[in-house]
PASEBA-1860 file (N, C-alpha, C; in nm, 3 decimals):
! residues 181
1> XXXXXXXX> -11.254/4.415/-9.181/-11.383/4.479/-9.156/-11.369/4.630/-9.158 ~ -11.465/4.694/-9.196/-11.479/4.835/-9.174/-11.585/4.881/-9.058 ~ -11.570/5.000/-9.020/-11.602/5.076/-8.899/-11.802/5.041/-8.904 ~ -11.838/5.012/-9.001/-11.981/5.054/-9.004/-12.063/4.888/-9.047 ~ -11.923/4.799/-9.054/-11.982/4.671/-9.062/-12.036/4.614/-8.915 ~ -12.142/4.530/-8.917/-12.205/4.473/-8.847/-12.166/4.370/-8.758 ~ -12.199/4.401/-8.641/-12.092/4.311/-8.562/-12.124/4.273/-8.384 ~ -12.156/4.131/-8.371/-12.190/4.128/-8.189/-12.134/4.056/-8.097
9> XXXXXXXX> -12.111/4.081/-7.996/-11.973/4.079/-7.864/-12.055/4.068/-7.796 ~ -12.013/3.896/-7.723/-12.037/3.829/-7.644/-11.982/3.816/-7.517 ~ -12.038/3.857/-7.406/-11.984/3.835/-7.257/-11.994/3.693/-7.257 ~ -11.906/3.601/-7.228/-11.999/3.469/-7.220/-12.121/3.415/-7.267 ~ -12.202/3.388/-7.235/-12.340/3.368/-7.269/-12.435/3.467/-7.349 ~ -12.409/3.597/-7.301/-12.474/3.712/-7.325/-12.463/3.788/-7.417 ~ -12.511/3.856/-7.527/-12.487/3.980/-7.610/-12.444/4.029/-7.518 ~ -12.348/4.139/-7.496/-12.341/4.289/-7.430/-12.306/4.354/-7.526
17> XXXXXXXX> -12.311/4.382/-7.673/-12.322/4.481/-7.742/-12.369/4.447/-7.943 ~ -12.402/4.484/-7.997/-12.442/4.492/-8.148/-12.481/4.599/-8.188 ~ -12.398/4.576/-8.321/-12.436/4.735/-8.418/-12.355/4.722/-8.503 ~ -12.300/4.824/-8.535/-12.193/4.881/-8.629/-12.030/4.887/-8.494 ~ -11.938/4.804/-8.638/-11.787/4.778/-8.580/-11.778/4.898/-8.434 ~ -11.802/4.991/-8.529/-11.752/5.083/-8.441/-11.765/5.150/-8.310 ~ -11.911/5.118/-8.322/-11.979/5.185/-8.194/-11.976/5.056/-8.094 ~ -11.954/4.921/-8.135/-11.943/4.792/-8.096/-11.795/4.804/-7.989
25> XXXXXXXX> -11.722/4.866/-8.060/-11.537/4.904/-8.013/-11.552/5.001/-7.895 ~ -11.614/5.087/-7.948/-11.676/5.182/-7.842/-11.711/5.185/-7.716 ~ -11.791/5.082/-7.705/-11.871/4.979/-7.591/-11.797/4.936/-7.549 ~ -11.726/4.870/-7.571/-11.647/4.738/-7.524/-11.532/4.810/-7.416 ~ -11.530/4.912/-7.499/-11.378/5.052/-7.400/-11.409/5.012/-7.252 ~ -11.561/5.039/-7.197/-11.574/5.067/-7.117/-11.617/4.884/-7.030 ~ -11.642/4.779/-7.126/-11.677/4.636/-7.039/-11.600/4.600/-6.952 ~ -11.649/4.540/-6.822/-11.515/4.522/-6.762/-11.515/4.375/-6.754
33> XXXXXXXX> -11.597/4.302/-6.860/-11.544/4.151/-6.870/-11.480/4.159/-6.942 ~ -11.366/4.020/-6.892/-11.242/4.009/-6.948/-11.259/3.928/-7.093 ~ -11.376/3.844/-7.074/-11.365/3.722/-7.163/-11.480/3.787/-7.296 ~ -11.467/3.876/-7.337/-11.551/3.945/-7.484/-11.513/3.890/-7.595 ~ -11.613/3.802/-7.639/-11.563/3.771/-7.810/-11.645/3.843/-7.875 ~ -11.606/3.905/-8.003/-11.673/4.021/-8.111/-11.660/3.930/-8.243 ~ -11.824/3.869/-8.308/-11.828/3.852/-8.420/-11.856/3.935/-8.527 ~ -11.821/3.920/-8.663/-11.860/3.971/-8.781/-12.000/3.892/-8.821
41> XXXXXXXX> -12.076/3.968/-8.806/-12.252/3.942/-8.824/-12.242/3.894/-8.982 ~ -12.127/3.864/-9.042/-12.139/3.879/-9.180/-12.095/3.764/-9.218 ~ -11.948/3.738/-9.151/-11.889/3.631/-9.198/-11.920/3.485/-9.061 ~ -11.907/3.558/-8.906/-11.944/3.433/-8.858/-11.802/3.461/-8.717 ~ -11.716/3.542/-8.820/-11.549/3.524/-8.790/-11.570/3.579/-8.642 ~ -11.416/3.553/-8.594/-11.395/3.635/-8.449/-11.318/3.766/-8.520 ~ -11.385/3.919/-8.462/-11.307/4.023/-8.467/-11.174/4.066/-8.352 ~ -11.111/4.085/-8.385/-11.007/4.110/-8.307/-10.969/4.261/-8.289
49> XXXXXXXX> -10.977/4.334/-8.241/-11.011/4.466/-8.123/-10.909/4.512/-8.067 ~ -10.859/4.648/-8.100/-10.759/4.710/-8.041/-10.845/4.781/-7.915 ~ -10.841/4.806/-7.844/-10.900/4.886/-7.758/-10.859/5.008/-7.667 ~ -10.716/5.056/-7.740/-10.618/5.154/-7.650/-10.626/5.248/-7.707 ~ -10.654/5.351/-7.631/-10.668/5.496/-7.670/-10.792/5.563/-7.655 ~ -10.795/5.668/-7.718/-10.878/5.728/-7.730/-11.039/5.704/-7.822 ~ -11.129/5.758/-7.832/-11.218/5.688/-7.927/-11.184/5.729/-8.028 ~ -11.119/5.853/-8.064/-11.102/5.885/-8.219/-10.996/5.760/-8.274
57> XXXXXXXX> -10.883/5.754/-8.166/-10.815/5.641/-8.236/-10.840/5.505/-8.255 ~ -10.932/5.481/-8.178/-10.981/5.325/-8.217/-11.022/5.332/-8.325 ~ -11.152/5.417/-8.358/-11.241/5.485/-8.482/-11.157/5.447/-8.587 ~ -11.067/5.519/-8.586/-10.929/5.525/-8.702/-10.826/5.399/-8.711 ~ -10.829/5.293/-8.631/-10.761/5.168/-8.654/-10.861/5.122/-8.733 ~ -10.948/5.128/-8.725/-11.074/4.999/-8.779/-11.091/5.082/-8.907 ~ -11.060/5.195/-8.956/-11.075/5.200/-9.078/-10.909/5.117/-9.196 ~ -10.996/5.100/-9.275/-10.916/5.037/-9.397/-10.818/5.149/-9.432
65> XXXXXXXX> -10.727/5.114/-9.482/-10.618/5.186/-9.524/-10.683/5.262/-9.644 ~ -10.615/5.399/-9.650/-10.670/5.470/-9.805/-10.578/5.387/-9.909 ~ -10.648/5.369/-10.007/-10.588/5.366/-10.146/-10.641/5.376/-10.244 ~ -10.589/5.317/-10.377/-10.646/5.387/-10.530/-10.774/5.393/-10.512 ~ -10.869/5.415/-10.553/-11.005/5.406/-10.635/-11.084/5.516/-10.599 ~ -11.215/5.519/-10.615/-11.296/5.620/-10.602/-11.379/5.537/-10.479 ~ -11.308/5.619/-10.360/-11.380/5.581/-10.243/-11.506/5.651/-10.165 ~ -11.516/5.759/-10.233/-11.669/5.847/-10.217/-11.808/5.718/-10.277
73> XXXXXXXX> -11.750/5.646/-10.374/-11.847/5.578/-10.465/-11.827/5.429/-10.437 ~ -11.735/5.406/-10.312/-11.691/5.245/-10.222/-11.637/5.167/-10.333 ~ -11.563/5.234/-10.427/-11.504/5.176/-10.528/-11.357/5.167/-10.441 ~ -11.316/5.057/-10.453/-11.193/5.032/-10.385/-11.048/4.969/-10.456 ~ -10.968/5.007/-10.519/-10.855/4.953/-10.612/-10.796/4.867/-10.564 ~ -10.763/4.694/-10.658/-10.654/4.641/-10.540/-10.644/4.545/-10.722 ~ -10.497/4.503/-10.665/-10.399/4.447/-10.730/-10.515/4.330/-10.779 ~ -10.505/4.242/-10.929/-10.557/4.124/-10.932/-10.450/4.074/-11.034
81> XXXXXXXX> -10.417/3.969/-11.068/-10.324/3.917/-11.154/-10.383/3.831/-11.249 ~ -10.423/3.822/-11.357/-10.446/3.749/-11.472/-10.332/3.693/-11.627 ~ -10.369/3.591/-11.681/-10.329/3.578/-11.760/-10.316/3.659/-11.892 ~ -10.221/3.681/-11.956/-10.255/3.767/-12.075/-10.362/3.715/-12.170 ~ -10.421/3.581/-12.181/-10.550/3.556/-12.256/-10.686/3.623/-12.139 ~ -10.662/3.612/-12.042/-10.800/3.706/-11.985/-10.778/3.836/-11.933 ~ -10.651/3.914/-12.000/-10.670/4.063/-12.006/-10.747/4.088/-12.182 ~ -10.684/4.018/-12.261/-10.733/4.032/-12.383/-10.860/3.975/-12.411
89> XXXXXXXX> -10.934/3.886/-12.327/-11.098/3.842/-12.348/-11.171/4.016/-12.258 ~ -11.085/4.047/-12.127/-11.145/4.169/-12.090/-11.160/4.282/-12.142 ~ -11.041/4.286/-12.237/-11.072/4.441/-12.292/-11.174/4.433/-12.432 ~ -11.191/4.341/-12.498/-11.275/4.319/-12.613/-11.436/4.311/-12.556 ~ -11.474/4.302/-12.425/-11.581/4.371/-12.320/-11.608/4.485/-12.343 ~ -11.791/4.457/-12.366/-11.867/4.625/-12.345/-11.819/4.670/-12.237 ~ -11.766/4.770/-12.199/-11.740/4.878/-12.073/-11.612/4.886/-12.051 ~ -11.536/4.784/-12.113/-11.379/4.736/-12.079/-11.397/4.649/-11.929
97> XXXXXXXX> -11.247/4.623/-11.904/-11.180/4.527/-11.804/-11.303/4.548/-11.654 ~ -11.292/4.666/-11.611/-11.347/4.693/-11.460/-11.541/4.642/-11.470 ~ -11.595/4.718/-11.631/-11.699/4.664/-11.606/-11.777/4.511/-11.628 ~ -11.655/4.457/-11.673/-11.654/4.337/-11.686/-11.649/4.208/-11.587 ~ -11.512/4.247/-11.524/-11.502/4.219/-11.389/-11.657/4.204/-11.277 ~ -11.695/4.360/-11.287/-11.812/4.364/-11.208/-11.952/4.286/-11.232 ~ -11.942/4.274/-11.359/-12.076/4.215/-11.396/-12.017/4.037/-11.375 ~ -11.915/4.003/-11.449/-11.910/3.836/-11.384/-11.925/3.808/-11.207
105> XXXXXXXX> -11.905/3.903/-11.120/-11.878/3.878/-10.984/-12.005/3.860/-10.947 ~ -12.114/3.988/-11.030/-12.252/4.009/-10.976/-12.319/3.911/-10.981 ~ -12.286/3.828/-11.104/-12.345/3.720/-11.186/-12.344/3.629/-11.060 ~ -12.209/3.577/-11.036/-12.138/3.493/-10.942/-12.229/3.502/-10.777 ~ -12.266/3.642/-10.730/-12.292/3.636/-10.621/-12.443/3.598/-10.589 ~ -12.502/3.648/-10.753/-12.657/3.580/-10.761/-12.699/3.426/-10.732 ~ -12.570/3.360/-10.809/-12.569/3.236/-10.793/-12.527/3.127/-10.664 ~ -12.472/3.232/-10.650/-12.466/3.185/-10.452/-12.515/3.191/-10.339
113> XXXXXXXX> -12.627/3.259/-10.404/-12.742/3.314/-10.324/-12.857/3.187/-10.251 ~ -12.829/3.060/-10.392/-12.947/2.920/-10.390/-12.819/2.872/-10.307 ~ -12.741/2.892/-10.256/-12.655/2.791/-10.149/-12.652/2.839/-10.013 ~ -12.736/2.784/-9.936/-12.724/2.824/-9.833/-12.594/2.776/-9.765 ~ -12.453/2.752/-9.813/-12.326/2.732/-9.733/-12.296/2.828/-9.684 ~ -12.247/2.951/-9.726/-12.281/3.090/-9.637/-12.308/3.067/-9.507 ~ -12.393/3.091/-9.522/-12.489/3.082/-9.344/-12.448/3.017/-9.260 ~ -12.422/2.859/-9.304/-12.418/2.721/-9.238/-12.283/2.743/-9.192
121> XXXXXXXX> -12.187/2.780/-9.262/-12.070/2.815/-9.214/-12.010/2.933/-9.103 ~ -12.119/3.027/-9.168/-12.123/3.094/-9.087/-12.197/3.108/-8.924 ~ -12.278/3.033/-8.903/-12.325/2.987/-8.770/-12.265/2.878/-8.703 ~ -12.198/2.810/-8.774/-12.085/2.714/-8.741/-12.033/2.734/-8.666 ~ -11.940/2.867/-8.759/-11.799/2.921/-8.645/-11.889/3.004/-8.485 ~ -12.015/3.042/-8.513/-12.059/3.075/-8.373/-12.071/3.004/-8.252 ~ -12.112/2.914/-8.326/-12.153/2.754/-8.256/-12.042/2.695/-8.186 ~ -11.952/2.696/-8.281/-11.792/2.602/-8.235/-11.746/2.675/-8.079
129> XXXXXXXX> -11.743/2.843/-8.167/-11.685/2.985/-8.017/-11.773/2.955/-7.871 ~ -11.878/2.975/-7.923/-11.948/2.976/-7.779/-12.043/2.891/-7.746 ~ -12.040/2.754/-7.791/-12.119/2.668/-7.739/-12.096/2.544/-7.821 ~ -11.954/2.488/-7.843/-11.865/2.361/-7.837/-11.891/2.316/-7.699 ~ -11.884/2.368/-7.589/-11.908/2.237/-7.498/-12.055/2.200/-7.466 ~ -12.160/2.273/-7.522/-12.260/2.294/-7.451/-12.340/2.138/-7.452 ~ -12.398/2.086/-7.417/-12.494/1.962/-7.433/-12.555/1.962/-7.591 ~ -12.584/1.914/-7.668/-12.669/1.853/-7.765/-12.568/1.936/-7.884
137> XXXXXXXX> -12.444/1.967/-7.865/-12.374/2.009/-7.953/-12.333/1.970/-8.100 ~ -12.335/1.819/-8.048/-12.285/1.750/-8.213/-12.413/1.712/-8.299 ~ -12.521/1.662/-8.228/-12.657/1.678/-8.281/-12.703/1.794/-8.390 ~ -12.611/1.901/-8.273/-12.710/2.047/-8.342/-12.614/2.063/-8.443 ~ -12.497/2.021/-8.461/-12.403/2.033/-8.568/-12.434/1.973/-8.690 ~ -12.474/1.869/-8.630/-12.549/1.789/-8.751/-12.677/1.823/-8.857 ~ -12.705/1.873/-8.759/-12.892/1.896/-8.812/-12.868/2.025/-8.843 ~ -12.771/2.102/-8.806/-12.689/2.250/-8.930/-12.673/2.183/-9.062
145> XXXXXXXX> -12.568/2.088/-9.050/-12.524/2.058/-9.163/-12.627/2.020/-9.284 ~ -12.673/1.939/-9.193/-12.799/1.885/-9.270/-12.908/1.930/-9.331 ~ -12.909/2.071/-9.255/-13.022/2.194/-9.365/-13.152/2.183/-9.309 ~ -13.171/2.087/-9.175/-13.263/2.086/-9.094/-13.277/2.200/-8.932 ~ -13.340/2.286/-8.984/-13.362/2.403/-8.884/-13.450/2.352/-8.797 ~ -13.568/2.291/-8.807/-13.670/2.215/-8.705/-13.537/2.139/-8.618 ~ -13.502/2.062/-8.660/-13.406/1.975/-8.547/-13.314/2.082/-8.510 ~ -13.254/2.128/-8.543/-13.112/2.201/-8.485/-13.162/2.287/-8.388
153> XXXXXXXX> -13.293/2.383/-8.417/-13.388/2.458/-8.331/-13.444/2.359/-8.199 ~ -13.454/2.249/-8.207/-13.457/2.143/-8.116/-13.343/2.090/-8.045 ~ -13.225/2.104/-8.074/-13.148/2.068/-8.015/-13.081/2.184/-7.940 ~ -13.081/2.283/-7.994/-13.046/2.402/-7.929/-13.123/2.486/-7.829 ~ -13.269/2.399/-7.814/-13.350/2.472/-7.746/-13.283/2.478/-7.583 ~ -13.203/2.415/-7.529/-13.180/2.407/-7.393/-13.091/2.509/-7.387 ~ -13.026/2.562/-7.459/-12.880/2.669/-7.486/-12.924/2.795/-7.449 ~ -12.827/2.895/-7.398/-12.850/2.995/-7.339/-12.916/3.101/-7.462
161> XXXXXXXX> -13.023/3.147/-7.422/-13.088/3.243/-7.496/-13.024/3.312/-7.625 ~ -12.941/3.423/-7.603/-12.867/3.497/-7.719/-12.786/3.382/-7.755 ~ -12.696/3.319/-7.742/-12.640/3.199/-7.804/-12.775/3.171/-7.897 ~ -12.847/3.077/-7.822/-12.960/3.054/-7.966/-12.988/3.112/-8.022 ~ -13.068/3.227/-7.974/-13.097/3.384/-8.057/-13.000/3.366/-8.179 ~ -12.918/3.384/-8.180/-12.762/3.451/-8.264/-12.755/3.317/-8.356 ~ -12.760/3.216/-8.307/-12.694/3.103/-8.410/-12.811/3.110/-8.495 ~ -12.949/3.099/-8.438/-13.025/3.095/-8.554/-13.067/3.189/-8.651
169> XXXXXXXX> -13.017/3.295/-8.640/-13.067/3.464/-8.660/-12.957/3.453/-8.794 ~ -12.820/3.381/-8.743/-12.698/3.389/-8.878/-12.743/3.306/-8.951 ~ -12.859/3.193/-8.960/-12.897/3.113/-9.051/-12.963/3.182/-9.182 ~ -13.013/3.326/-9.127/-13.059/3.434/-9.275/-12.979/3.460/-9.360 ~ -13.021/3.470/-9.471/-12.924/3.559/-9.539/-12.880/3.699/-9.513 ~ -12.732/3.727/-9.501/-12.693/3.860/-9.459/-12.746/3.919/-9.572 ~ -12.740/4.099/-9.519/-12.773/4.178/-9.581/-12.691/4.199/-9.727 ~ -12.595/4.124/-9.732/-12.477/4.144/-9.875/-12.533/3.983/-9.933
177> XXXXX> -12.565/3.928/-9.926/-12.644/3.827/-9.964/-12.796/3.782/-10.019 ~ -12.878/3.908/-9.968/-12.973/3.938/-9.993/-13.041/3.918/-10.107 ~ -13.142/3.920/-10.232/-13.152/3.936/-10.305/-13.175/4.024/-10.366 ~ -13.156/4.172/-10.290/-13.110/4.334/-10.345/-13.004/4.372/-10.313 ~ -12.936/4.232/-10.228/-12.777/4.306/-10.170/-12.689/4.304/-10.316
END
C-alpha cells in the first residue's frame, strides 16, 4: 500500500479511524486500544503498521521504495518476464512493448468490472476479521456468496453498526474499479 491509499481501523466493533494510509497511521500513534485491525478499503486485506517513531518516519515506512520509472506521472518500473514469442508480438505493437502492455491490462480491468468477485472477496476477508463469531455468520456468508444483498443485509442486520456499515459499503465498486477508475 501507499501513504494516500484508503484505509479503516477497527477498535473492535468500532471504526476509530478512515482516510488515507497515512493519516490512518497517524491516528492510531496515539489509540490506546490494544486490539486495532487496519483494512485496505481496496483490497479487503489486513494492513500491518509500524507505529515507532516519529510521524515523519512512519510517513516514510509506508512509502514504496523509489525505483525506475517516471514517478511524477505514477509510472512505476518493475521486472516482468516473457517469452521471446511475446516480446516479438510486443514490439511489432503501435506504441511498442509498454504501450501495449497498458492497453491489454486496461482492456482486462474493463472486463472485470461485470464480476462482482472483487467485492465479494473483498468483504469476505472483513467479515471472516471481525465478525466470524458473530450470530447469523454462515447465512450471511452465504447470501455474500450468492450475490444476494437483500438477504445478507438481513442477516447482518443484528451486527454491530460499523461492522455492517463497512461490510456492506465494500460490496461497491472501489474507486480503481470504477467505471472511470
Amino acid at each position: 500500500m501507499t501513504p494516500d491509499e484508503p484505509c479503516t481501523a477497527f477498535a473492535g466493533e468500532r471504526i476509530l479511524a478512515r482516510g488515507r494510509l497515512a493519516d490512518v497511521a497517524l491516528a492510531l500513534r496515539t489509540a490506546t486500544d490494544a486490539s486495532v485491525l487496519v483494512f485496505s478499503d481496496e483490497t479487503g486485506r489486513v494492513v500491518d503498521l509500524d507505529l515507532r517513531g516519529s510521524a515523519e518516519e512512519i510517513v516514510a515506512r509506508l512509502a514504496p521504495p523509489r525505483g525506475r520509472g517516471r514517478p511524477k506521472l505514477g509510472v512505476v518500473a518493475r521486472e516482468i518476464t516473457l517469452l521471446p514469442r511475446h516480446w516479438e508480438w510486443l514490439a511489432r505493437q503501435r506504441g511498442g512493448a509498454s504501450h501495449a502492455l497498458r492497453r491489454l491490462v486496461d482492456e482486462a480491468r474493463k472486463a472485470d468490472r461485470a464480476q462482482p468477485r472483487l467485492e465479494t472477496e473483498r468483504a469476505y476477508r472483513i467479515m471472516s476479521a471481525l465478525a466470524g463469531d458473530l450470530p447469523g455468520f454462515e447465512e450471511a456468508s452465504r447470501a455474500l456468496f450468492a450475490g444476494d444483498e437483500a438477504t445478507l443485509a438481513a442477516r447482518i442486520a443484528g451486527w454491530p453498526r460499523d461492522i455492517r456499515a463497512y461490510t456492506l459499503e465494500l460490496l461497491r465498486p472501489s474507486a480503481d474499479q470504477s467505471p472511470n477508475g
